[in-house]
N, C-alpha and C positions, 0 to 999 in steps of 0.2 A: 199517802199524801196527807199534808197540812196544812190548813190555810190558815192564815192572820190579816189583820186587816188590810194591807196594801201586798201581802208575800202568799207565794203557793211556796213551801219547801216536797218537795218529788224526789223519793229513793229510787236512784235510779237499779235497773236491772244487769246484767251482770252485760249483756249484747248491746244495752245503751250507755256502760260503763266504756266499753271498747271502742264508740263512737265518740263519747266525750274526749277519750286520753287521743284519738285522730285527729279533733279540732281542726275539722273540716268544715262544719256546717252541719254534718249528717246527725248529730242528733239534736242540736235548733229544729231542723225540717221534719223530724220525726215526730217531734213536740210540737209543732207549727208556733215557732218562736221565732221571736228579730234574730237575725247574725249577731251575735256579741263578739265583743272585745276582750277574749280571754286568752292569757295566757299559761301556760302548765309549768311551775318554778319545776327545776328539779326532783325538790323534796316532796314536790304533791306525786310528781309520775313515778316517783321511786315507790311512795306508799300505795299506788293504784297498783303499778303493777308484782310488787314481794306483799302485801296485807292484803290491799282493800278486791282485788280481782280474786286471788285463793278464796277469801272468808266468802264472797258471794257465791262461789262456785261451791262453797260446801253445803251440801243439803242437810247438815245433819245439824246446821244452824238456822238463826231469824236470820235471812240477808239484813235486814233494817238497822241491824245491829254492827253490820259490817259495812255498808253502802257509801256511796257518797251522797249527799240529798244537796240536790240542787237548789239553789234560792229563784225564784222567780218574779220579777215584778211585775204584777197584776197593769197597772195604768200604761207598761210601757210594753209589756209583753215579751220580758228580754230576762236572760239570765244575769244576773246581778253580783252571785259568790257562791258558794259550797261550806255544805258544812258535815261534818263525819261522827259517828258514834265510833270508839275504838274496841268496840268488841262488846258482845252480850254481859250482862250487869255478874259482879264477880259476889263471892259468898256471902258482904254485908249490902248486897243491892248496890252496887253504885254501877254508874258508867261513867267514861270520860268523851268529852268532845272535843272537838278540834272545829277550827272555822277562818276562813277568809272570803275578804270581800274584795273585786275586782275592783282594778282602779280607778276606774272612770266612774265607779258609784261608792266611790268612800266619801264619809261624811254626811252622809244623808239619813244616819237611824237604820240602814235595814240589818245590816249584821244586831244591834240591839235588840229588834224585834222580831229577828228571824231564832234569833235563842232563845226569845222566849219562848217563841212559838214549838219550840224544841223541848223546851221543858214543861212546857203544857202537855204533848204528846207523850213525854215519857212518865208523867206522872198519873196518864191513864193506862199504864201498864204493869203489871201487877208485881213484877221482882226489881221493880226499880222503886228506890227510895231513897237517891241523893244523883246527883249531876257532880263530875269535878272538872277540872281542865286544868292547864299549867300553861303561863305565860311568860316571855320572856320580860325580865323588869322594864329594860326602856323602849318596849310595846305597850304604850300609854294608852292606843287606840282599841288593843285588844283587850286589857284589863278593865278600860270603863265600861266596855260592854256588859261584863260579865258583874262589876259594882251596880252599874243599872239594873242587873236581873237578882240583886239582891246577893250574893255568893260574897262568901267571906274569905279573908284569906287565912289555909290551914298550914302552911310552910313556905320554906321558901332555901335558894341554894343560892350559888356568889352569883347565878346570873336568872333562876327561874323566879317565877311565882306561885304555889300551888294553889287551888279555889275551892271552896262547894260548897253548894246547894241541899239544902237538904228538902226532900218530897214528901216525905213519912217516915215515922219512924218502924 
């Protein structure tokens, strides 16, 4: 777990991975959290259940690395967005993340300051030494995030963006 100033970000466990992708309620009550307003696009329950469910299930891995980490807002007590490491940091240190924020709290800074809070955690970790991610171009919401947390852009294709951060060299 991670806290920042107004955000808890929580890796979730492989049995509360399996409650989240239900969006029931059962893992709000497990967390003793408000019911949120979430819902699971496609692309997020295709990667929970072919990535993000295997990688946690492997023990021979950091789940942390594979997880989904939930955002939390402190003041409201409710889950607000998600955000993902895509796999343990590869041979020059890096990892890549992935991140969204629910609809009913876009606009408000927390995906901004829930990646920080991301890249603060990653960079008290010892084989990580840069954050990337990749945006689509006319996702202007998710690229400012990442120009706010300082990321530069290192490529780009007819329709991505690529980023990164660097931690240490």
């Amino acid at each position: 777990m991670w806290e920042t100033n107004r955000l808890i970000l929580k890796p979730l466990k492989y049995a509360q991975l399996v409650k989240y992708i239900k969006a029931d309620f059962s893992l709000e009550n497990e967390l003793h959290l408000k019911e949120s307003k979430r819902t699971i696009s496609d692309e997020l329950k295709e990667a929970l259940e072919q990535t993000i469910l295997p990688g946690v299930a492997d023990t021979s891995k950091n789940y942390l690395y594979s997880t989904l980490w939930t955002i939390i807002s402190k003041a409201d007590n409710i889950m607000v967005g998600d955000l993902c490491i895509k796999g343990e940091p590869d041979t020059a240190g890096k990892i890549e993340i992935g991140y969204g924020t629910y609809e009913a709290y876009q606009g408000r800074g927390f995906m901004s300051e829930a990646v920080e809070g991301i890249i603060q955690w990653a960079a008290t970790q010892p084989y990580v030494k840069a954050v990337v991610a990749s945006t689509e171009k006319s996702n202007t919401a998710s690229f400012t995030v990442l120009l706010k947390n300082g990321f530069r852009k290192t490529g780009e294709t007819e329709t991505m963006f690529m980023w990164e951060k660097k931690l240490k060299d």
